[in-house]
C-alpha positions, 0 to 999 in steps of 0.5 A: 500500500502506498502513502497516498493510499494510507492517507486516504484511508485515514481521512476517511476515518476521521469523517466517519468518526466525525459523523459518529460523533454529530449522529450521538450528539444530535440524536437524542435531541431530535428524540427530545424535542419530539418527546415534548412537541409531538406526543408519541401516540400523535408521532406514530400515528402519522407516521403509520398514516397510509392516505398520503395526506398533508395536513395543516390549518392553512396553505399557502401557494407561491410563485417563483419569485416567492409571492403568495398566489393562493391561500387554503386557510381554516379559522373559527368564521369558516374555510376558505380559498383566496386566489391572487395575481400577479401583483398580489391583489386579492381577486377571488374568495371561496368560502364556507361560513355559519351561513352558507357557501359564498363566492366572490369575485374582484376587479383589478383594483381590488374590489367586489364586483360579483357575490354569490352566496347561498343562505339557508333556502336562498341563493343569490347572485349580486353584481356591483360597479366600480364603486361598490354599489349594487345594480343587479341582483338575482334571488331564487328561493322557494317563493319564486324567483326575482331580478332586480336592477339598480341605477347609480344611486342603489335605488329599484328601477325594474324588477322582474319576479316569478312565483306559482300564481304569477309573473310580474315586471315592475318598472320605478322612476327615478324617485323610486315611485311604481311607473308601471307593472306588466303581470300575467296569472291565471286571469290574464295579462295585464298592464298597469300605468301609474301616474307620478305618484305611483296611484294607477292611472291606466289598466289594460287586461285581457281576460276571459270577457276580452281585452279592456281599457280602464282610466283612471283620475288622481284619486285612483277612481275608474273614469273611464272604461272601454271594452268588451261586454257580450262580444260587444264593444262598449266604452263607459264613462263616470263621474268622479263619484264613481258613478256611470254617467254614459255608456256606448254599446254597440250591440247586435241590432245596432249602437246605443248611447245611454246618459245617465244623472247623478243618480244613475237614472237613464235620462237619454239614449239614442239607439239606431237599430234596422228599423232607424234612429230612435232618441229617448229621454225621460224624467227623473224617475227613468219614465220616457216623456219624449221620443224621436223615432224615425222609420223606413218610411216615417217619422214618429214625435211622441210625447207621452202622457200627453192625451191632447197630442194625436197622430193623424190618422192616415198616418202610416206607423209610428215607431214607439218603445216600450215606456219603461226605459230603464233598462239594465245596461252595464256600469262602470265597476 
């Protein structure tokens, strides 16, 4: 054996030696601090774990410049999942609290843009714009389901909802009045105007009578009505007690025109009929007192109650209606 080779044995026996002695020195501390930190049933059992499952309250995700990028964290409020970019700003959250499951989703400068959140028997989805306020939000829970829109300043500007008895959209000013409601149910659809105050100036519905138009004044009270009565067109109008004060029938044998008092007694009415144009007017007791009736042929002028006034009598027919006149035509309801 060379010296070179002597001398490299011993080199390497000093290493061991070295090792050796680092292994009995560091050993028993390692064992130590296991024996204080680690309890040793905790320590076997993970060490006989077989799932290969890294476990931790929280862990975090980096890039290759060392910036977090990702969080998975637990605290008392809930779990969570924070997702960032490359500048380091927050841009979306997933989490699970006492409520519920919730998702957020954020812009570039760091704020909410998108909320979707699910709470007991609701889900909901929220959209906000750059400065934080609310223009959109979506609800669906068991009594239905609803958009809402929002304007600048978070106030109702339309909404739509649906539950089992209906479908409504509504549509608010700008003061955040009621402008005007479309709604469809089992009845029909049906459109509402409402005036500045919010109080319904004009309905328009369809329904198993046919379409109609109600107007209505600044008290709220029907003014005026036009519509189908019978599978027959007619158009009412009231006074502002509510009461109808003329009605324009146009029925099978022909238009009629009824004016009524404040009463509601028909005190006029004009009908056209096959036969011609037939006025009437009555007291105030609904009795017919003059008629004006003209035929194919003749003209009738017919005071009633009235024996001194006689026909001659070559004339040929005189057209002369029953003389009660109060007739049930419809009301405005």
């Amino acid at each position: 054996m060379t010296i070179e080779e002597r001398v490299e044995q011993l080199e390497q026996s000093v290493a061991a030696a070295r090792w050796r002695a680092r292994l009995a020195v560091f050993l028993p501390l390692l064992l130590l601090g296991a024996y204080f930190f680690l309890p040793l049933p905790s320590l076997l059992q993970k060490l006989q774990r077989t799932d290969h499952v890294l476990r931790a309250q929280n862990f975090s995700v980096v890039d290759q410049h060392g910036q977090e990028r990702a969080l998975l964290y637990w605290n008392k409020a809930g779990t969570g999942i924070d997702l960032r970019d490359d500048g380091g700003k927050l841009r979306a959250a997933l989490e699970v609290g006492r409520d519920g499951p919730g998702l957020s989703l954020l812009d570039e400068e760091g704020k909410l843009r998108v909320k979707v959140s699910v709470e007991s028997s609701v889900v909901g989805l929220s959209f906000l714009d750059e400065g934080g306020k609310l223009r959109a939000a979506l609800e669906v829970s068991k009594n239905g389901t609803g958009l809402s829109l929002l304007d600048e300043n978070e106030k109702l500007r339309a909404r739509v909802g649906a539950d089992r008895k209906e479908t409504v959209l509504d549509l608010y000013t700008r003061k955040g009045t009621s402008g005007a409601r479309l709604c469809v149910d089992e009845d029909g659809p049906a459109l509402g105007l409402n005036d500045k105050n919010g109080g319904l100036g004009a309905r328009l519905c369809v329904d198993d009578s046919g379409p109609a138009l109600g107007l209505n004044d600044e008290k709220g009270k029907l003014r005026a009505r036009f519509g189908m009565v019978e599978d027959s067109p007619s158009l009412d109008m009231a006074d502002k007690n509510g009461g109808g004060r003329l009605a324009l029938h146009v029925l099978k044998s022909g238009p009629k025109l009824t004016m009524r008092d404040e009463n509601g007694k028909a005190r006029a009415a004009l009908l056209v009929d096959q036969e011609g144009p037939v006025l009437n007017m009555a007291d105030k007791s609904g009795k017919i007192g003059l008629e004006v009736a003209l035929g194919k042929d003749v003209g009738s002028f017919l005071l009633h109650d009235e024996p001194e006034f006689r026909y001659p009598t070559n004339a040929p027919r005189a057209i002369v209606l029953p003389a009660d006149f109060r007739q049930p035509d419809r009301n405005i309801k």
